[in-house]
C-alpha positions as CSV (number, residue, x, y, z in Angstrom):
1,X,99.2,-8.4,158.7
2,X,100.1,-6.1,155.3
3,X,99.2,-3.4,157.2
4,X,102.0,-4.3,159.7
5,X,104.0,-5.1,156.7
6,X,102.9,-1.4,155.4
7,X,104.2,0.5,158.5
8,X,107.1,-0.9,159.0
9,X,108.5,-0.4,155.4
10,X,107.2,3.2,155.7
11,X,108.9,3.6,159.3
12,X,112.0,2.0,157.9
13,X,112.0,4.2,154.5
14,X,111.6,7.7,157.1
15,X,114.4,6.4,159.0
16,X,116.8,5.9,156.2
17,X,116.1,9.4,154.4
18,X,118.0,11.0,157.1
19,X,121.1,9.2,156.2
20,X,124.1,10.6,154.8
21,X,127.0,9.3,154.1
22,X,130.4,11.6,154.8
23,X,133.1,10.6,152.5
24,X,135.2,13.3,153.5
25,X,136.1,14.7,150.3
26,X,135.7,18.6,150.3
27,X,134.0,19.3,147.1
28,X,135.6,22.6,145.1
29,X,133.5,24.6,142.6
30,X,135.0,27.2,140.6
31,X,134.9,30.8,141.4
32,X,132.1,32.9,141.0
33,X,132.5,36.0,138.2
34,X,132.7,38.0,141.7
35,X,135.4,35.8,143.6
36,X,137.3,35.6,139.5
37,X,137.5,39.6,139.8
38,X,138.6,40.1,143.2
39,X,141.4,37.6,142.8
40,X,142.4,38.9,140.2
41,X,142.5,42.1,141.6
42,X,143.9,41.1,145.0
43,X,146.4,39.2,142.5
44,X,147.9,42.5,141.1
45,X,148.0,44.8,144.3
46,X,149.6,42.3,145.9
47,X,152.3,41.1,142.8
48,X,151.3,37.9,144.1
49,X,149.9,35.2,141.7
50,X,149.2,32.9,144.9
51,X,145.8,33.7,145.6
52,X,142.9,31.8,146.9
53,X,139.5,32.1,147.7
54,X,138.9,31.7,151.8
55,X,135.0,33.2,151.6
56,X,132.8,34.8,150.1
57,X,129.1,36.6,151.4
58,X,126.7,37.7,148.0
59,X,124.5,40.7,148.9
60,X,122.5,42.8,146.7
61,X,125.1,45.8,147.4
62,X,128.4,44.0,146.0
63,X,129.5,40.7,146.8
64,X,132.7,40.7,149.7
65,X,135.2,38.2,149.5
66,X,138.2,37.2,151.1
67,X,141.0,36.5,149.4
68,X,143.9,34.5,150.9
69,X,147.5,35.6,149.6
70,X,151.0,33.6,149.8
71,X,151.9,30.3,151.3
72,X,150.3,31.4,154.4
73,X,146.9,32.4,153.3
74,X,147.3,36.3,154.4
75,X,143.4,37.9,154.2
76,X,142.8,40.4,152.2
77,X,139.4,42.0,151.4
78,X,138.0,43.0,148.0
79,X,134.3,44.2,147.4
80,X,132.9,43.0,143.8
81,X,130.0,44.5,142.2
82,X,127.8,43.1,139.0
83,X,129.3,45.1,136.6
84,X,133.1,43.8,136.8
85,X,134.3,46.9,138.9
86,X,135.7,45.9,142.5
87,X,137.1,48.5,145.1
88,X,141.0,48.3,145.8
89,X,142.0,45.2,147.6
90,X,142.3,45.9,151.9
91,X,145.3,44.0,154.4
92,X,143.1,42.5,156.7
93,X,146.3,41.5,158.5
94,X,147.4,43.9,161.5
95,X,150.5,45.1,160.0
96,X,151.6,47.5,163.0
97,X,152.3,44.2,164.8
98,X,154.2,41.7,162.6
């Protein structure tokens, strides 16, 4: 009988390790020194301070992130490397047909 007793605590224990409970609340870390410069960045060529982060992908080349400007979130692209610098700031928007 505690062997029964045994098993079924362990099956119950596996089973409830899988569990997760999804509050819904979006959790918001601050920007990386890479995301800090490219907003910044994207902040100036744009004479826009409404800028947020929409993504970011680190690679050993420079880290690319996408910046969202205005009320609308407009993409733009900025590449950040480690020491500070960061190219100019791209429109990812199609501008020929707005």
């Amino acid at each position: 009988m505690n062997i029964l007793h045994i098993v079924s605590a362990l099956a119950v224990t596996f089973a409830l390790t899988g569990c997760v409970e999804d509050t819904g609340e979006t959790v918001i870390s601050a920007p990386t020194s890479a995301e800090q410069a490219c907003l910044q960045r994207v902040s100036i060529e744009t004479n826009n301070g409404d800028v947020m982060v929409i993504r970011s992908s680190f690679s050993e080349a420079g880290t690319e992130v996408i910046v969202g400007v205005g009320p609308q979130g407009a993409p733009w692209q900025c590449i950040a490397y480690r020491d500070g610098s960061t190219t100019r700031p791209m429109s990812m928007t199609n501008e020929g047909t707005l």
